[in-house]
PQR file of N, CA, C, O and H, with PARSE charges and radii, in Angstrom:
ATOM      1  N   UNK A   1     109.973  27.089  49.237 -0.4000 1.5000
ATOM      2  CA  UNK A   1     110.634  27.779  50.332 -0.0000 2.0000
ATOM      3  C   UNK A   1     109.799  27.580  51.599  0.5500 1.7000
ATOM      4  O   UNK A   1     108.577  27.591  51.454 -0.5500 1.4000
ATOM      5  N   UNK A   2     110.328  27.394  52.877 -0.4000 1.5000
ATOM      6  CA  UNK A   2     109.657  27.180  54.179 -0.0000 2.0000
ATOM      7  C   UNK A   2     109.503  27.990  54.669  0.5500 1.7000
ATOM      8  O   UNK A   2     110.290  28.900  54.406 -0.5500 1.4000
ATOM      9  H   UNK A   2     111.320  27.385  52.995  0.4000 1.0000
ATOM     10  N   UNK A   3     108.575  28.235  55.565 -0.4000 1.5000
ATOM     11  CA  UNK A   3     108.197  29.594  56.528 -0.0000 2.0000
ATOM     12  C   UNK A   3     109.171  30.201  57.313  0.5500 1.7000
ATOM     13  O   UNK A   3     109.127  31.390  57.631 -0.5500 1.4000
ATOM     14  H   UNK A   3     107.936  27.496  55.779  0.4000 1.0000
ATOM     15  N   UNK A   4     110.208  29.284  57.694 -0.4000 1.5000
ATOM     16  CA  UNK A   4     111.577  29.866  58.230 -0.0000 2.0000
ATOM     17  C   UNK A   4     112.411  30.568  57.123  0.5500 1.7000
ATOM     18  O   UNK A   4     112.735  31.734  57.349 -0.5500 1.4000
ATOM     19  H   UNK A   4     110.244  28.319  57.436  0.4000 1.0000
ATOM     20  N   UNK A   5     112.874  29.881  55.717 -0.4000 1.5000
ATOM     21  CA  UNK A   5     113.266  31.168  55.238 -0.0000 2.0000
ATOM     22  C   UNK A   5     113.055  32.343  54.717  0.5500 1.7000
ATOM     23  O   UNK A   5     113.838  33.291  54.668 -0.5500 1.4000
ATOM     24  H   UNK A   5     112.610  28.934  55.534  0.4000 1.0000
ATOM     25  N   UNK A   6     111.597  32.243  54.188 -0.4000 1.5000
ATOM     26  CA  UNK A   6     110.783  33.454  54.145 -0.0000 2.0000
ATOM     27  C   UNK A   6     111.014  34.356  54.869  0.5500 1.7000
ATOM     28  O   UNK A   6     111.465  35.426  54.461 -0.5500 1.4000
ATOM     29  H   UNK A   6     110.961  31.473  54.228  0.4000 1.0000
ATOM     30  N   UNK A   7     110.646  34.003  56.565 -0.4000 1.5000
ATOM     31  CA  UNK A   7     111.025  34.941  57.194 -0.0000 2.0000
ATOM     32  C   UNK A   7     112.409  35.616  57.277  0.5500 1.7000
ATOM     33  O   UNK A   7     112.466  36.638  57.960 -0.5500 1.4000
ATOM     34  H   UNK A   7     110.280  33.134  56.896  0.4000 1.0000
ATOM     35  N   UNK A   8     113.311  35.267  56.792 -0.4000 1.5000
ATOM     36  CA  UNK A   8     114.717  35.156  57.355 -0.0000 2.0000
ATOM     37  C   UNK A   8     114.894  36.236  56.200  0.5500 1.7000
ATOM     38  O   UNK A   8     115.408  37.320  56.476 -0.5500 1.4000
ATOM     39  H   UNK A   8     113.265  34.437  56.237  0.4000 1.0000
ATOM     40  N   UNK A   9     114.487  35.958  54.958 -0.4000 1.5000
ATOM     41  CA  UNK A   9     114.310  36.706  53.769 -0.0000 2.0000
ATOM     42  C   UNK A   9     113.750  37.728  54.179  0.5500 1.7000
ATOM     43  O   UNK A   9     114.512  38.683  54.334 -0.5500 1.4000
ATOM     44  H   UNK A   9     114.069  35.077  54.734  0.4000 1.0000
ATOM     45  N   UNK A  10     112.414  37.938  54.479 -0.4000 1.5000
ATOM     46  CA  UNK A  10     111.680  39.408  54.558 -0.0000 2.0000
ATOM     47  C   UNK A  10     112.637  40.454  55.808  0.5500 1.7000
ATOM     48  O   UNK A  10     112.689  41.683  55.781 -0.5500 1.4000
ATOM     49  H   UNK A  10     111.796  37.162  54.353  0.4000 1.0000
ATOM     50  N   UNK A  11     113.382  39.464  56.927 -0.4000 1.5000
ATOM     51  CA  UNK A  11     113.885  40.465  57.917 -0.0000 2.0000
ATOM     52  C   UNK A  11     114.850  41.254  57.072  0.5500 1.7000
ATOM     53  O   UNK A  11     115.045  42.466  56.988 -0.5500 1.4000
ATOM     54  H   UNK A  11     113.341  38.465  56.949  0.4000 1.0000
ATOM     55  N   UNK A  12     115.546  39.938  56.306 -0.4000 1.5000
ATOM     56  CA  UNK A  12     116.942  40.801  55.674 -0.0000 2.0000
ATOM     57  C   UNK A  12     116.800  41.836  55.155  0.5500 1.7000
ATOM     58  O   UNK A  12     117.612  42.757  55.242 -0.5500 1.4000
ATOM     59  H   UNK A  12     115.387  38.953  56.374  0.4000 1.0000
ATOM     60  N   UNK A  13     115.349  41.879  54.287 -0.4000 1.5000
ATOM     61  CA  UNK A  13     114.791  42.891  53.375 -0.0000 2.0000
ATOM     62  C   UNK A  13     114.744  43.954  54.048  0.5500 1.7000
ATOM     63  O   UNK A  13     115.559  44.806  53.694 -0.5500 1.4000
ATOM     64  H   UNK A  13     114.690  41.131  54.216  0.4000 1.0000
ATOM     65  N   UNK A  14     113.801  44.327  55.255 -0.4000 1.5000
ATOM     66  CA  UNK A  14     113.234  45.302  56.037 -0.0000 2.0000
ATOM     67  C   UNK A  14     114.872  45.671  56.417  0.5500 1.7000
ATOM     68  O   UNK A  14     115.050  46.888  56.379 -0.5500 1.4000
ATOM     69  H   UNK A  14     113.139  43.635  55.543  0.4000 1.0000
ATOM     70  N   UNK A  15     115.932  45.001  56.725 -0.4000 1.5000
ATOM     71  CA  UNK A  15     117.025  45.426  57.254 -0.0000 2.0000
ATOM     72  C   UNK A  15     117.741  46.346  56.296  0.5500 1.7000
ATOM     73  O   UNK A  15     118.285  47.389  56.659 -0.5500 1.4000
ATOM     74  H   UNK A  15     115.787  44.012  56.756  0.4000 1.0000
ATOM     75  N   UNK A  16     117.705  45.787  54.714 -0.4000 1.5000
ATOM     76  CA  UNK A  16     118.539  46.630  53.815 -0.0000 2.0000
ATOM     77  C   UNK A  16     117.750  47.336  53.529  0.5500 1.7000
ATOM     78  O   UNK A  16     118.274  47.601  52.447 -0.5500 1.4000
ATOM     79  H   UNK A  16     117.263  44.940  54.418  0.4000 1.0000
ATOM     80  N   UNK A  17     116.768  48.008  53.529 -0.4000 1.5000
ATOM     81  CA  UNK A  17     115.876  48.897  52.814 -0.0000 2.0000
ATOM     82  C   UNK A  17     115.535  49.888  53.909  0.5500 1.7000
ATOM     83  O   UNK A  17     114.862  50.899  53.708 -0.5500 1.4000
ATOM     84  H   UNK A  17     116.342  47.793  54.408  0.4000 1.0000
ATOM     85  N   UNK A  18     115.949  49.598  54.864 -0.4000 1.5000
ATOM     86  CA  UNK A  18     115.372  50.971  55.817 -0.0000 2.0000
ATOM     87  C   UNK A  18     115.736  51.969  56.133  0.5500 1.7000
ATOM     88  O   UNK A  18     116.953  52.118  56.022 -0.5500 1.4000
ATOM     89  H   UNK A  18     116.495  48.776  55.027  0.4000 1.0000
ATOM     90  N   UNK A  19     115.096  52.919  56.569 -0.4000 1.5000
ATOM     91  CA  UNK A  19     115.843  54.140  56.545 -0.0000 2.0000
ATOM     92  C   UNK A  19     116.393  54.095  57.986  0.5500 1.7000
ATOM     93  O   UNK A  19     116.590  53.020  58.553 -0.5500 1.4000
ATOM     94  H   UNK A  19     114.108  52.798  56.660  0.4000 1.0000
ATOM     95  N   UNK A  20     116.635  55.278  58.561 -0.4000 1.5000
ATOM     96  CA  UNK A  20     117.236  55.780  59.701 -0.0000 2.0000
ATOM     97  C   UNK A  20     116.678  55.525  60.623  0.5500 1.7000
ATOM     98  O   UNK A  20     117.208  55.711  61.718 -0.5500 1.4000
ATOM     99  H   UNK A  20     116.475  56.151  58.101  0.4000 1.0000
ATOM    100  N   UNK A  21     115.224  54.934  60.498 -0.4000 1.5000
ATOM    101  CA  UNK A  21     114.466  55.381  61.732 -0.0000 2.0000
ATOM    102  C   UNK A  21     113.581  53.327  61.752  0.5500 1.7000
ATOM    103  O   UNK A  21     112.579  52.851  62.286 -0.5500 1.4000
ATOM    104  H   UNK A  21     114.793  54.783  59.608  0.4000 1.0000
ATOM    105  N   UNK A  22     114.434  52.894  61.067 -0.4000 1.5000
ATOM    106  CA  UNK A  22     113.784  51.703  60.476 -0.0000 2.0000
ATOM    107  C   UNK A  22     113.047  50.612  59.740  0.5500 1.7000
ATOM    108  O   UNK A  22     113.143  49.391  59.616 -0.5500 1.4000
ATOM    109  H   UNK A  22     115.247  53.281  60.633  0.4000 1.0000
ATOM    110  N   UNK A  23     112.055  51.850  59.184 -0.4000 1.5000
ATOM    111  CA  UNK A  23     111.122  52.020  58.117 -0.0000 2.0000
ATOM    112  C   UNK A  23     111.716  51.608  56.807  0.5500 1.7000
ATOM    113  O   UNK A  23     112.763  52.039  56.324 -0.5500 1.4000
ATOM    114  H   UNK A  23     111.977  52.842  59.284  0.4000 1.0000
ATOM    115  N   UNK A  24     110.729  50.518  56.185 -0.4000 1.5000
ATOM    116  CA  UNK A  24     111.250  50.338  54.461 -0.0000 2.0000
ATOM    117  C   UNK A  24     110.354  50.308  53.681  0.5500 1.7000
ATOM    118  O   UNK A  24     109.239  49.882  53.985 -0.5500 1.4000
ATOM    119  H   UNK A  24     109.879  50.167  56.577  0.4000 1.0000
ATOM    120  N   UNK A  25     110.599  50.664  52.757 -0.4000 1.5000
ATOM    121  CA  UNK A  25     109.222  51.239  51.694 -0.0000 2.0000
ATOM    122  C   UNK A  25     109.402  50.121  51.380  0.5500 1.7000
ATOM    123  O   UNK A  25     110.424  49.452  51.228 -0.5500 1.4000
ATOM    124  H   UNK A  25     111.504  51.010  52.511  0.4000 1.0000
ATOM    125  N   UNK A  26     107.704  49.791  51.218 -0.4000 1.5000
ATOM    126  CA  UNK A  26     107.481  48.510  50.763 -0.0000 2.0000
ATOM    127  C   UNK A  26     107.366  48.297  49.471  0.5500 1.7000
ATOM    128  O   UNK A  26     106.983  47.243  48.962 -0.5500 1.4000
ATOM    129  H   UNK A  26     106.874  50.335  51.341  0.4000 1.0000
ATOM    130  N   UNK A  27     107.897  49.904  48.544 -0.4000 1.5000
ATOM    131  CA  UNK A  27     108.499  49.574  47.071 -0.0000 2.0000
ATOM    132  C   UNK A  27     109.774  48.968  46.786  0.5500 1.7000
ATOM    133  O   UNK A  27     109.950  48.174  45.862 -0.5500 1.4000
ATOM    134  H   UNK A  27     108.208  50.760  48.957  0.4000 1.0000
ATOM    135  N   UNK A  28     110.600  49.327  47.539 -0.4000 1.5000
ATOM    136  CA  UNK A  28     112.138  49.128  47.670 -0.0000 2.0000
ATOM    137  C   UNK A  28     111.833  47.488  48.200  0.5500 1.7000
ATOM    138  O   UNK A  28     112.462  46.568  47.675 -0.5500 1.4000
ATOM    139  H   UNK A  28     110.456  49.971  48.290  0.4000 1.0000
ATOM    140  N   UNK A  29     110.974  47.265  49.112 -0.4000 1.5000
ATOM    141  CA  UNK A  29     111.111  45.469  49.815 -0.0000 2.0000
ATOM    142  C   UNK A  29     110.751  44.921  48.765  0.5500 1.7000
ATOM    143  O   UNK A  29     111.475  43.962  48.496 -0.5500 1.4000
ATOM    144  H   UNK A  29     110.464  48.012  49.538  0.4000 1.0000
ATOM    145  N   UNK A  30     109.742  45.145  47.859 -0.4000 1.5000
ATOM    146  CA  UNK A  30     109.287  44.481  46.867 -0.0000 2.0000
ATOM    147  C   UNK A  30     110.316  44.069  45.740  0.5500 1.7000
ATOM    148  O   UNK A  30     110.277  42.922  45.294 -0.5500 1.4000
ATOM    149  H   UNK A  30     109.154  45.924  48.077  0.4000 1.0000
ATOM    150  N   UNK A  31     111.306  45.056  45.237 -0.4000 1.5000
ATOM    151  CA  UNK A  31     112.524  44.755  44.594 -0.0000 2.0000
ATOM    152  C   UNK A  31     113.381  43.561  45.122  0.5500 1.7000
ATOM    153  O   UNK A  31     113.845  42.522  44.653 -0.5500 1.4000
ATOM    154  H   UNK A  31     111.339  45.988  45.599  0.4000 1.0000
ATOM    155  N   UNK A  32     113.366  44.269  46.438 -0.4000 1.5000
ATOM    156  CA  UNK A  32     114.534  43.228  47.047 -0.0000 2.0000
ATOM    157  C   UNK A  32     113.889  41.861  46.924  0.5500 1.7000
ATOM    158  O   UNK A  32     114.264  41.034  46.092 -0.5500 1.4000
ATOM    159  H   UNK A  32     112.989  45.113  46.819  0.4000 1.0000
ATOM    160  N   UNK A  33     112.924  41.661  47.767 -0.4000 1.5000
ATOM    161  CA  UNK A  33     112.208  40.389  47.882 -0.0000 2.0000
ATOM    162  C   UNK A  33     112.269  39.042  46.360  0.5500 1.7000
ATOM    163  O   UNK A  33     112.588  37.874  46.141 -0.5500 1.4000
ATOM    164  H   UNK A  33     112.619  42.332  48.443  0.4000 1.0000
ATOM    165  N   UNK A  34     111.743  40.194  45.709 -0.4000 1.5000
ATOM    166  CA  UNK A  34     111.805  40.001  43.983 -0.0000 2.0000
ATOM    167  C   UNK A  34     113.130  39.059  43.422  0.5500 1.7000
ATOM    168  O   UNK A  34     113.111  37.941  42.907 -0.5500 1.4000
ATOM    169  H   UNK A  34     111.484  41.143  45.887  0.4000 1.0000
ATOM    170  N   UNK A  35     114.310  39.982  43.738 -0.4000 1.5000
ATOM    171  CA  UNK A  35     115.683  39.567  43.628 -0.0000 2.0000
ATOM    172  C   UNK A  35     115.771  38.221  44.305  0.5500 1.7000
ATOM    173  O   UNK A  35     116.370  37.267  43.810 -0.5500 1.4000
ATOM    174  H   UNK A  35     114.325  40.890  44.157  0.4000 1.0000
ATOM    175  N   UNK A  36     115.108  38.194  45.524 -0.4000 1.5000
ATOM    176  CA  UNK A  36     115.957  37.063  46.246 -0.0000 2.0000
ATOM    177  C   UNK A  36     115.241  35.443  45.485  0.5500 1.7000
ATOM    178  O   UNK A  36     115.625  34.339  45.870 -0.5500 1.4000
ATOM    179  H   UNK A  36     114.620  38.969  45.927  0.4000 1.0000
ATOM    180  N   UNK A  37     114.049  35.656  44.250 -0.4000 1.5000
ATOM    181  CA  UNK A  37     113.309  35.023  44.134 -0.0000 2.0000
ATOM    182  C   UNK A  37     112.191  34.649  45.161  0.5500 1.7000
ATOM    183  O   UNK A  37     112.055  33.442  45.360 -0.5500 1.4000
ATOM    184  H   UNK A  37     113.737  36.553  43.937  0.4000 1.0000
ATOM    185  N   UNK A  38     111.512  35.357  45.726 -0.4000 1.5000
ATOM    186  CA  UNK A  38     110.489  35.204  46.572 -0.0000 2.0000
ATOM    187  C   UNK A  38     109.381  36.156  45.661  0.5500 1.7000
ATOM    188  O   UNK A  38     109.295  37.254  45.111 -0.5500 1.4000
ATOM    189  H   UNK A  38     111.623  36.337  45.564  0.4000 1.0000
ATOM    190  N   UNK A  39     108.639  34.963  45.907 -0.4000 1.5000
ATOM    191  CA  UNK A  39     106.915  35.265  44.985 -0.0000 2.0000
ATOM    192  C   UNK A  39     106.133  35.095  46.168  0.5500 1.7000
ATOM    193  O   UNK A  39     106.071  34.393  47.177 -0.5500 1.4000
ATOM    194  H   UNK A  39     108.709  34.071  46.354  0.4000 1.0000
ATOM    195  N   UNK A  40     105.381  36.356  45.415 -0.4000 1.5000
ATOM    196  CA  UNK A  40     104.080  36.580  46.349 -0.0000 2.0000
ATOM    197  C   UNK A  40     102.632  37.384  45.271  0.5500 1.7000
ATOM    198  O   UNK A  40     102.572  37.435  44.043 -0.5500 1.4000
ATOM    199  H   UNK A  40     105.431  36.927  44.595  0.4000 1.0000
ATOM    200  N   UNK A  41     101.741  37.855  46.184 -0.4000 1.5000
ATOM    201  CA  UNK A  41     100.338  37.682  45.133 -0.0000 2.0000
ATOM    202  C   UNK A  41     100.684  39.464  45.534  0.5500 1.7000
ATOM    203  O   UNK A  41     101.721  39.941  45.073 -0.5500 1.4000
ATOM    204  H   UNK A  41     101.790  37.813  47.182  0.4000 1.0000
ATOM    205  N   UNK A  42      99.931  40.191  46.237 -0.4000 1.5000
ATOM    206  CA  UNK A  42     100.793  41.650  46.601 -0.0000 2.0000
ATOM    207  C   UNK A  42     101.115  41.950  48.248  0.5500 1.7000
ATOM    208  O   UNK A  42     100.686  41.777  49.389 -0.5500 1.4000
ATOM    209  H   UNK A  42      99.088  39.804  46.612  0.4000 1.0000
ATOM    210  N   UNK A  43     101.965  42.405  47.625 -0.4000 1.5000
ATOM    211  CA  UNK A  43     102.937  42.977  49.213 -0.0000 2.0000
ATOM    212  C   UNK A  43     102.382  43.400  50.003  0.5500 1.7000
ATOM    213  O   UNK A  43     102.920  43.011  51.040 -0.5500 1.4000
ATOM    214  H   UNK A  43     102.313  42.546  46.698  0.4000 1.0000
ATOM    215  N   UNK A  44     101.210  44.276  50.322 -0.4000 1.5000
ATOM    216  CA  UNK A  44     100.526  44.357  51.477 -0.0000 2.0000
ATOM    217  C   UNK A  44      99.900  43.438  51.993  0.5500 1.7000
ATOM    218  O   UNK A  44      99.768  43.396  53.216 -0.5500 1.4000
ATOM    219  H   UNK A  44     100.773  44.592  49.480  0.4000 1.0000
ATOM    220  N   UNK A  45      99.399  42.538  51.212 -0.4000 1.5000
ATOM    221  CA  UNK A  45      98.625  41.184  51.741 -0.0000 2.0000
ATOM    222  C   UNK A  45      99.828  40.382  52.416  0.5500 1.7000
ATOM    223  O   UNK A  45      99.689  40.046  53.592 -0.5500 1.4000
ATOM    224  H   UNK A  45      99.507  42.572  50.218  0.4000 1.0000
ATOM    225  N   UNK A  46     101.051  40.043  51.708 -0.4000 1.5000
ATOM    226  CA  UNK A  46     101.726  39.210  51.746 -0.0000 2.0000
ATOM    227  C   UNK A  46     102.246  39.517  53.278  0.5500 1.7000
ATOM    228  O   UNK A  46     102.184  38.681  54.179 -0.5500 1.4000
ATOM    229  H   UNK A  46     101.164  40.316  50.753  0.4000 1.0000
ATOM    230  N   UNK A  47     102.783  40.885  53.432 -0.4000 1.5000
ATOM    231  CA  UNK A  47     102.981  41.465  54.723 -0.0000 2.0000
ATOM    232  C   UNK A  47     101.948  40.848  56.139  0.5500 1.7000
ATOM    233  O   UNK A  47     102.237  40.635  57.317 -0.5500 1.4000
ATOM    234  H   UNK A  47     102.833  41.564  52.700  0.4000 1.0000
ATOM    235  N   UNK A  48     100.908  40.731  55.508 -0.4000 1.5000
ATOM    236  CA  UNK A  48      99.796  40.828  56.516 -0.0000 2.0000
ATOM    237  C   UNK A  48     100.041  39.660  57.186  0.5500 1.7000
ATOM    238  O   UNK A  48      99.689  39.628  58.365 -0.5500 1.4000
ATOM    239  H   UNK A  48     100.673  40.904  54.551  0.4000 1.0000
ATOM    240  N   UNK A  49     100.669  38.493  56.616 -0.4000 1.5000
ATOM    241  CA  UNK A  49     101.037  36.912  57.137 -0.0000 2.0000
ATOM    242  C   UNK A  49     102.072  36.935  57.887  0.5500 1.7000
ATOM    243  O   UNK A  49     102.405  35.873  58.413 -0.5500 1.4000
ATOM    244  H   UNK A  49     100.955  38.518  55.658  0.4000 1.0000
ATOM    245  N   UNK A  50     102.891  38.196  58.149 -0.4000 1.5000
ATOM    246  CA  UNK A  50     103.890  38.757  59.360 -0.0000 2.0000
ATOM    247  C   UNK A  50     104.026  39.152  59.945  0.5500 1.7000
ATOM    248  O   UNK A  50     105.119  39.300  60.490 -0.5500 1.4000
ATOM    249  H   UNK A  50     102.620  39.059  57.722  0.4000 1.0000
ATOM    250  N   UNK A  51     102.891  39.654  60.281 -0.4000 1.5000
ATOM    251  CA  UNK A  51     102.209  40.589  61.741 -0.0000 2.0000
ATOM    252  C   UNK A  51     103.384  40.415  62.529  0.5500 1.7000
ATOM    253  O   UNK A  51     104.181  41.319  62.780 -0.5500 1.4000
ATOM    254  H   UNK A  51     102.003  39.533  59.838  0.4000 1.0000
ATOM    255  N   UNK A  52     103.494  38.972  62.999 -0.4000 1.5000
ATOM    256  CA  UNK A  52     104.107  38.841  64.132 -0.0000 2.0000
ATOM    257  C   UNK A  52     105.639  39.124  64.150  0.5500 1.7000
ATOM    258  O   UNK A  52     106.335  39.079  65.164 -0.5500 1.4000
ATOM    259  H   UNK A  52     102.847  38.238  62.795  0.4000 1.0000
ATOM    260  N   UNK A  53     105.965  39.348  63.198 -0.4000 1.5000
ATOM    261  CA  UNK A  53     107.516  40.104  63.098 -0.0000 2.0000
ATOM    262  C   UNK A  53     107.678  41.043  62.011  0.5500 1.7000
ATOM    263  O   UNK A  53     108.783  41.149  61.479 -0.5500 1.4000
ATOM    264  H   UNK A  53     105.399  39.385  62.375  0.4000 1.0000
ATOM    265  N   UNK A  54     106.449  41.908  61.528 -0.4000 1.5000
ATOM    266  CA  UNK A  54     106.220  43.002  60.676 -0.0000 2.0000
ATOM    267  C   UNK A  54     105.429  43.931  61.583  0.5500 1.7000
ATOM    268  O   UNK A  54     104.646  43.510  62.434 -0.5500 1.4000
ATOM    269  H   UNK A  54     105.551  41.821  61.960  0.4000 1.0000
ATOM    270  N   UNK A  55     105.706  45.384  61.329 -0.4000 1.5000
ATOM    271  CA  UNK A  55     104.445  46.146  61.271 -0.0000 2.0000
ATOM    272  C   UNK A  55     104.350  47.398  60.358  0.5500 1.7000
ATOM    273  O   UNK A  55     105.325  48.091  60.067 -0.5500 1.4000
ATOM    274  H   UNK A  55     106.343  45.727  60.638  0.4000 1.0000
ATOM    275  N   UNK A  56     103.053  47.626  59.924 -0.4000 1.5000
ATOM    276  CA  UNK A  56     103.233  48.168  58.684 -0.0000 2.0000
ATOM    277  C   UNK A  56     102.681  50.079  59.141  0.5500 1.7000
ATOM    278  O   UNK A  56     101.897  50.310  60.061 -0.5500 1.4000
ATOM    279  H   UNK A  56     102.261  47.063  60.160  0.4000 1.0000
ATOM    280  N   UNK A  57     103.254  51.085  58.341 -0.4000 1.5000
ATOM    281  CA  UNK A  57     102.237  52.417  58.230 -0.0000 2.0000
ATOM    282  C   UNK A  57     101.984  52.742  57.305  0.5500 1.7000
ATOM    283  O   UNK A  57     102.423  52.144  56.322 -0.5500 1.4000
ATOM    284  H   UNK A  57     103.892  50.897  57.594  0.4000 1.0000
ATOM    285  N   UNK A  58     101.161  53.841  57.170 -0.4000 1.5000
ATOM    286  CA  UNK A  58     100.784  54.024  55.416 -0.0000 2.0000
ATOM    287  C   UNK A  58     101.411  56.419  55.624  0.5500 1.7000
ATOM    288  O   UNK A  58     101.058  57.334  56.368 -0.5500 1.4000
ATOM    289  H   UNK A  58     100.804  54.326  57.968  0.4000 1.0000
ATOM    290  N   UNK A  59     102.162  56.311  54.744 -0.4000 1.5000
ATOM    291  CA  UNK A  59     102.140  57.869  54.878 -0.0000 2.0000
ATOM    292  C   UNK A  59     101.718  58.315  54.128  0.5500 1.7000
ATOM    293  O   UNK A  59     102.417  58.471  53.127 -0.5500 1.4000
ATOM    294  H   UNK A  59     102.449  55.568  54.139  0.4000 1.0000
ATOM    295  N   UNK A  60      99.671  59.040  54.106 -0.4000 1.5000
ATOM    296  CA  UNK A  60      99.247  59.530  53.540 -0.0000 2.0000
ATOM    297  C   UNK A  60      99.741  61.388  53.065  0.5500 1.7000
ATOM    298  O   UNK A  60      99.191  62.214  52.337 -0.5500 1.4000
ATOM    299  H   UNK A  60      99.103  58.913  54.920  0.4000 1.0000
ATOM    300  N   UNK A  61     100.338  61.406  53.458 -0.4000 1.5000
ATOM    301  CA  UNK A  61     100.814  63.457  53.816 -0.0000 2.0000
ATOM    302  C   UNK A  61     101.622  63.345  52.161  0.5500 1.7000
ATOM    303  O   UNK A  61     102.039  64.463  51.858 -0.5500 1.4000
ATOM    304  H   UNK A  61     100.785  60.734  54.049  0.4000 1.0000
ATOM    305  N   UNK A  62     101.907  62.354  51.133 -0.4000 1.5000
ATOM    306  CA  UNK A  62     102.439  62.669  50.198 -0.0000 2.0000
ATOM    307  C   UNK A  62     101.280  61.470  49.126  0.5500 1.7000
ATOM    308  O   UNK A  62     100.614  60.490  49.460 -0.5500 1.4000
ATOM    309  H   UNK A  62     101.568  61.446  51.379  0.4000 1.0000
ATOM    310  N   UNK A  63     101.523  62.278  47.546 -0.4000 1.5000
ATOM    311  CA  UNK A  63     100.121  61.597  46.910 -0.0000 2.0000
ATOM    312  C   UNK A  63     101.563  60.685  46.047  0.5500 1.7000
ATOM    313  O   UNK A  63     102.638  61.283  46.006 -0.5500 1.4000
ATOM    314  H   UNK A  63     102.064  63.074  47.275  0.4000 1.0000
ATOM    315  N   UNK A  64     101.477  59.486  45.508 -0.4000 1.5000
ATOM    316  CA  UNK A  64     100.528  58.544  46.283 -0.0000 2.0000
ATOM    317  C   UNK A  64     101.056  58.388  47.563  0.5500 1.7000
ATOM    318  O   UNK A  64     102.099  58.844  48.033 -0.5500 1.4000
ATOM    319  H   UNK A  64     100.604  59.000  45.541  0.4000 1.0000
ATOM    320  N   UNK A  65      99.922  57.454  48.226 -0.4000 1.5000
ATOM    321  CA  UNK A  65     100.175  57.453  50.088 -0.0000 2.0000
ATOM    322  C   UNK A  65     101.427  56.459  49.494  0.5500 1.7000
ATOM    323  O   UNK A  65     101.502  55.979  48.362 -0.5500 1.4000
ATOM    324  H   UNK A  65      99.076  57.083  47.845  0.4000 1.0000
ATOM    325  N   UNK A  66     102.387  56.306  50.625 -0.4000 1.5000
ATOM    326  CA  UNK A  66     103.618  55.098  50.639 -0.0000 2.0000
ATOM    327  C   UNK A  66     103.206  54.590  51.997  0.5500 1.7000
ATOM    328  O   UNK A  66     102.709  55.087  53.007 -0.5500 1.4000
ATOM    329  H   UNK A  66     102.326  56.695  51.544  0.4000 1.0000
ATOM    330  N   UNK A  67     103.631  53.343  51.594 -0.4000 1.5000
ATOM    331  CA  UNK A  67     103.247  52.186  52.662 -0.0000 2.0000
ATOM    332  C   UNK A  67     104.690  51.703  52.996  0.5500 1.7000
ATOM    333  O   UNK A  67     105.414  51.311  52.081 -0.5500 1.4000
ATOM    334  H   UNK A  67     104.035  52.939  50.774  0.4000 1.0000
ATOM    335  N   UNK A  68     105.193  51.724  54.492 -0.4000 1.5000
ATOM    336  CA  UNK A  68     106.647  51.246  54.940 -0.0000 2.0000
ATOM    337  C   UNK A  68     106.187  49.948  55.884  0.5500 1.7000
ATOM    338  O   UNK A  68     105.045  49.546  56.109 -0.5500 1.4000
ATOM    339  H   UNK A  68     104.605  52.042  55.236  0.4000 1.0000
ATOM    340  N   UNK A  69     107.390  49.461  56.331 -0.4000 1.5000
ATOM    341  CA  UNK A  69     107.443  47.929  56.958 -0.0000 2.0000
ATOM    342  C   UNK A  69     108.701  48.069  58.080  0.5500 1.7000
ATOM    343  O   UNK A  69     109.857  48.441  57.882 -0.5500 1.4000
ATOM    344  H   UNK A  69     108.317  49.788  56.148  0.4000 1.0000
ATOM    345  N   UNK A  70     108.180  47.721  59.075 -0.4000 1.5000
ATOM    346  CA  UNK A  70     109.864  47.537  60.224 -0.0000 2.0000
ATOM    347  C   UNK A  70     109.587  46.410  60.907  0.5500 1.7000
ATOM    348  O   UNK A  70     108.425  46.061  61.111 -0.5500 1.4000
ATOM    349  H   UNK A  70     107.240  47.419  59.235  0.4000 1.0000
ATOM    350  N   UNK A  71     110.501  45.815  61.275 -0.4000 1.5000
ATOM    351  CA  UNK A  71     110.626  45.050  62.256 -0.0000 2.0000
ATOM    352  C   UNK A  71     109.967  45.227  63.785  0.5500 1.7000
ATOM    353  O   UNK A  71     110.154  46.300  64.360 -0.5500 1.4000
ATOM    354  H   UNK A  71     111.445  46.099  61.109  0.4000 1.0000
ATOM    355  N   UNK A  72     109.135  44.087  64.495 -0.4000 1.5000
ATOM    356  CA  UNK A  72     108.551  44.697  65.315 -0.0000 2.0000
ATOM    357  C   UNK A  72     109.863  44.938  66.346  0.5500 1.7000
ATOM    358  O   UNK A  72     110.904  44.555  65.810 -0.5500 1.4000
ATOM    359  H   UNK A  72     108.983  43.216  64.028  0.4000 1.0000
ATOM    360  N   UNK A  73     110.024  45.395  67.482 -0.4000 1.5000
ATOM    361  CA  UNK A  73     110.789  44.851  69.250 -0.0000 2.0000
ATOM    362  C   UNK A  73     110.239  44.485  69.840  0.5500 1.7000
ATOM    363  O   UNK A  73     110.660  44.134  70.941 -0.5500 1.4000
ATOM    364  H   UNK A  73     109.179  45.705  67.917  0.4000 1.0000
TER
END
């Protein structure tokens, strides 16, 4: 797979998985991603190679912390 559809893949992901406010748990992306056949080593790392059209938070206020993903603007 090429770096163009990867990306094209991870937007779609962040698009179906988000909530209201844009945010997608990067448990739910991991499914999706999974489905579409896209392999990776783990999802926060993998994220990290998308800075430029990812950005990530971590919400520690619930145990375990959850880690979400949106699209930058």
């Amino acid at each position: 797979m090429n770096p163009s559809e990867i990306e094209d893949i991870l937007k779609e992901g962040i698009k179906s998985c988000a909530n209201e406010y844009g945010w997608a748990n990067l448990a739910e992306l991991g499914t999706f991603l999974r489905q579409k056949g896209l392999r990776y080593g783990k999802l926060s790392r993998f994220i990290l190679d998308y800075q430029h059209i990812v950005e990530t938070r971590i919400d520690d206020s619930i145990t375990p912390p959850a880690v979400y993903a949106r699209l930058r603007k």
